[in-house]
C-alpha positions in Angstrom: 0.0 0.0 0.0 1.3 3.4 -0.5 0.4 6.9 1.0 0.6 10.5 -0.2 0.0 13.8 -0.2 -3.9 14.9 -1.9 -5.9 17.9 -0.8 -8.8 16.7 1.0 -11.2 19.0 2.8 -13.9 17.5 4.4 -17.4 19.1 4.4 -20.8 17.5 4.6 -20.9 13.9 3.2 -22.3 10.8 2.8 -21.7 7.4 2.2 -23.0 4.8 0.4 -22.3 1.3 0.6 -23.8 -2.7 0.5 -23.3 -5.0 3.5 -24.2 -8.8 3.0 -24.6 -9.8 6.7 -23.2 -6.8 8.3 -19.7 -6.0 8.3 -19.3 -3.3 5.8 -22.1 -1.1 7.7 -20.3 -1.7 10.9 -17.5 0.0 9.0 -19.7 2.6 7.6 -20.5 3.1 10.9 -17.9 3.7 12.3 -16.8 6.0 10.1 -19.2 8.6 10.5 -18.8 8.2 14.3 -15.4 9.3 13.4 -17.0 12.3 11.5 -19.2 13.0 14.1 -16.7 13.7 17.0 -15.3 16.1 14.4 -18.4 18.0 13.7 -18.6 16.6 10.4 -22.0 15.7 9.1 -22.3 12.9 6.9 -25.0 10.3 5.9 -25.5 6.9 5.5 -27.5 5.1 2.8 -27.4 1.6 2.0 -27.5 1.2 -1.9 -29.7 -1.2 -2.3 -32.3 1.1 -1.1 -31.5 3.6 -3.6 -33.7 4.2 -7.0 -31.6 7.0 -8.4 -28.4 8.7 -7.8 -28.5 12.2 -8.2 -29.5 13.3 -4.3 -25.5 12.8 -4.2 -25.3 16.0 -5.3 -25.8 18.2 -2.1 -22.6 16.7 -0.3 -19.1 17.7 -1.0 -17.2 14.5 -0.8 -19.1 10.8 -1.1 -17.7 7.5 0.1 -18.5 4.1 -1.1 -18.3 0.5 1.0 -18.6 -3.3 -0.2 -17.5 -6.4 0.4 -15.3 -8.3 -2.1 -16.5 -11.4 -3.4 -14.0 -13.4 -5.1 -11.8 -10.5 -5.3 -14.6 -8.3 -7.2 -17.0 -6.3 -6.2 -20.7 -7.3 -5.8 -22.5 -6.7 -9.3 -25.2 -4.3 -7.4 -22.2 -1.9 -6.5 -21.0 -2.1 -9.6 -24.1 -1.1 -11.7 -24.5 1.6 -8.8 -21.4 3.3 -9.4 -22.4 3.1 -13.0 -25.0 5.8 -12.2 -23.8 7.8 -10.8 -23.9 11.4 -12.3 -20.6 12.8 -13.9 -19.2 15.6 -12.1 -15.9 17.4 -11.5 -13.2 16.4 -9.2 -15.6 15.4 -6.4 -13.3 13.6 -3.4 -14.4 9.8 -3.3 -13.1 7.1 -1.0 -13.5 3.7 -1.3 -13.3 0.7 1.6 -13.6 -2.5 0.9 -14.6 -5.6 3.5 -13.0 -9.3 2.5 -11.8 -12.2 4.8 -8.3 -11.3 2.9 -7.2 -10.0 -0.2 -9.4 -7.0 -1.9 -8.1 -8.3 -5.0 -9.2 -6.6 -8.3 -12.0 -4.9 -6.8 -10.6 -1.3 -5.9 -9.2 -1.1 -9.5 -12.8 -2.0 -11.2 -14.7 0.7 -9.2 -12.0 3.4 -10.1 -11.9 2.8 -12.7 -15.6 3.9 -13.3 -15.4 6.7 -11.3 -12.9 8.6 -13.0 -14.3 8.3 -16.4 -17.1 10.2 -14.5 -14.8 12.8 -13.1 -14.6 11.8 -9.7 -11.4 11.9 -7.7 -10.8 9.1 -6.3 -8.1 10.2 -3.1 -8.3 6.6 -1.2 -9.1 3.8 -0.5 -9.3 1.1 2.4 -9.3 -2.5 3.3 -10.8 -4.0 6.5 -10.1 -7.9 6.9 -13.2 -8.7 9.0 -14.9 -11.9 10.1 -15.1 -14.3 7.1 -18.9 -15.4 6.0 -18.5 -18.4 3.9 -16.6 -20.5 5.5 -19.4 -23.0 5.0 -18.3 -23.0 1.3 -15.6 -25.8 2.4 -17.7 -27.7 4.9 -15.9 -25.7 7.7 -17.4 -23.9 10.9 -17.5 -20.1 10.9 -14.9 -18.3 13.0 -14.5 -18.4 16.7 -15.8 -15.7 18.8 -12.7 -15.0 20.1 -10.7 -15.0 17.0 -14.2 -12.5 15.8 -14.0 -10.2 18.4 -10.3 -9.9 17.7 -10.6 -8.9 14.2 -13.8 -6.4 15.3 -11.1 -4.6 17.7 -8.3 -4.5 15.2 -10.7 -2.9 12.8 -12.2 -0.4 15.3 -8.2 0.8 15.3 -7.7 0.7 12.1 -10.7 2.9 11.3 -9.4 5.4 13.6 -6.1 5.7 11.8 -7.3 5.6 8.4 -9.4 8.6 9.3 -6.9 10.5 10.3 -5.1 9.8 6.9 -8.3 11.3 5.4 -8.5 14.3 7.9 -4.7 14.9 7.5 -4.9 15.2 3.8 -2.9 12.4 2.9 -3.9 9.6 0.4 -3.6 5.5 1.0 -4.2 3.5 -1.8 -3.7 -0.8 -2.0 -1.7 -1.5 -4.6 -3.5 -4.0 -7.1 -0.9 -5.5 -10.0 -1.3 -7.2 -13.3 -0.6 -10.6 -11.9 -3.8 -10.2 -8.8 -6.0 -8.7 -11.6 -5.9 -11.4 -13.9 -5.9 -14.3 -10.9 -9.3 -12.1 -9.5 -10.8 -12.0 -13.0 -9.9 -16.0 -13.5 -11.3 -16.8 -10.0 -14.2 -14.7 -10.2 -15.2 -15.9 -13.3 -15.1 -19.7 -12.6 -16.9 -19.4 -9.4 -19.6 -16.9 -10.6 -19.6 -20.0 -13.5 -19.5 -22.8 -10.4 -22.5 -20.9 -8.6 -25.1 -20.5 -11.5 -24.7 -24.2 -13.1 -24.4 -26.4 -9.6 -28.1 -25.0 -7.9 -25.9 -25.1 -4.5 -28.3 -23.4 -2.2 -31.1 -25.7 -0.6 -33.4 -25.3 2.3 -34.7 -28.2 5.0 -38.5 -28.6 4.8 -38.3 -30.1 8.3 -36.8 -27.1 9.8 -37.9 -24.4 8.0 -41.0 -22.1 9.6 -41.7 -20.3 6.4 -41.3 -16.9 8.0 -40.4 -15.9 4.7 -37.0 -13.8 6.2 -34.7 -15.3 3.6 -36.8 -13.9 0.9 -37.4 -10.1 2.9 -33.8 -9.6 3.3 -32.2 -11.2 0.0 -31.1 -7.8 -2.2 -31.2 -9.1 -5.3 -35.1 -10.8 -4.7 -34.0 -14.2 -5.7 -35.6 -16.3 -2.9 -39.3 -17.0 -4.0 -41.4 -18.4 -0.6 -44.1 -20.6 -1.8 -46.1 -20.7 1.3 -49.5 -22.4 -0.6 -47.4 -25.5 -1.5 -44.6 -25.6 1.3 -42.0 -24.7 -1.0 -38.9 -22.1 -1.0 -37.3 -21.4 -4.4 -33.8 -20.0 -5.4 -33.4 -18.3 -8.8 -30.0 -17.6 -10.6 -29.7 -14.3 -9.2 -27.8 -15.2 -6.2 -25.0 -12.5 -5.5 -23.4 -15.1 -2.9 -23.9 -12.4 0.0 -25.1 -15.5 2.3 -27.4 -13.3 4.3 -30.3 -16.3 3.6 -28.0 -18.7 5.4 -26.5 -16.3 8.0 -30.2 -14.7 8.9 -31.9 -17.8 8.8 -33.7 -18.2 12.5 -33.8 -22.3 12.1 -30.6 -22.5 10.0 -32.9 -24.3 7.6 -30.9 -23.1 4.4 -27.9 -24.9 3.4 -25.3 -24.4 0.7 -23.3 -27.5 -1.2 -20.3 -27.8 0.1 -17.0 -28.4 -2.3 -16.4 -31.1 0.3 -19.6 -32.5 1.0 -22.5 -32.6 -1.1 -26.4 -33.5 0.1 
């Protein structure tokens, strides 16, 4: 990662971002805390809420939050960014959420944004606790080994707000060689998820309370109450909030190394 010099004044902002199951809008979170204890005033707004774009317009600088999945960013940040309004020079930063590398994900968003005009002046990673460990047949993370990452995070907000207040810039470097392994990887599994139908409920444990299909942001869980039925569709984004939110852990995905 590198860090320089890049005016930067903060005045009234907001900041837009997707959380699958929670971690990105703890950071979002805690970043306007941050702003808050400064007097700054900026707003929060979770894009999958948002129709159009263009109430951007009243703040002076805008940040944007996500979770990488396989090393990109989710589709629905993606086609946000896309709409976004051109304009000139406005400050953006970007953080990104992942259980490790960030891989291709900054580069594809600024990418966007400065063919818009924005200025993109940072951006910043946060490894937080991983989701998908399930993908391997595997137990989530301890709540120790959680909290841990929670408190390191907490910190690392902090100082990476005071890059931002201090004018400076911090940007994680992306090369060639991780773009082209997060393209190849992204690709096969986005291939992997639509062909293989991986996600599968229990009839014996599920309640149809129908919370799988209220929270999914992409509407691809269908609840079939009449004939006892819940259906996924080939829109799945993979942000496991169905099988993290799920009250009777009656959804279940295919594992690599077990199969049902």
């Amino acid at each position: 990662m590198t860090i320089k010099n890049k005016q930067f004044s903060p005045g009234k902002g907001a900041i837009y971002y997707f959380s699958g199951t929670g971690n990105t809008a703890f950071v979002a979170s805690e970043f306007q805390d941050n702003y808050k204890k400064k007097g700054i005033s900026v707003d929060l707004f979770p894009i999958e809420t948002i129709e159009t774009v263009t109430s951007q317009g009243k703040y002076d600088f805008l940040m944007i939050g996500f979770p990488t999945y396989t090393f990109y960013p989710p589709q629905l940040v993606i086609d946000f960014v896309k709409k976004l309004p051109e304009v000139k020079d406005k400050p953006v930063i970007l953080f990104g959420t992942a259980g490790g590398s960030a891989g291709a994900s900054f580069v594809i968003l600024e990418k966007i944004l400065k063919k818009k005009n924005y200025d993109v002046v940072s951006n910043f990673l946060y490894v937080m606790p991983d989701n998908v460990y399930f993908i391997f047949g595997k137990d989530t993370d301890k709540d120790e080994h959680i909290d841990l990452l929670i408190t390191s995070t907490k910190e690392k907000i902090k100082q990476d707000f005071e890059i931002i207040m201090s004018g400076k810039s911090k940007f994680v470097k992306c090369g060639f060689g991780l773009r082209l392994m997060s393209s190849i990887v992204s690709f096969f599994f986005n291939i992997g998820q639509n062909q293989k139908k991986r996600w599968f409920w229990d009839k014996k444990e599920c309640v149809m309370c129908g919370l799988c299909a209220k929270v999914c942001p992409t509407k691809n869980i269908t609840i079939k109450k009449e004939k006892g039925k819940v259906i996924f569709g080939n829109n799945c984004m993979f942000c496991t909030r169905c099988y993290n939110f799920c009250p009777k852990k009656a959804i279940h995905y295919k594992s690599i190394n077990k199969t049902k």
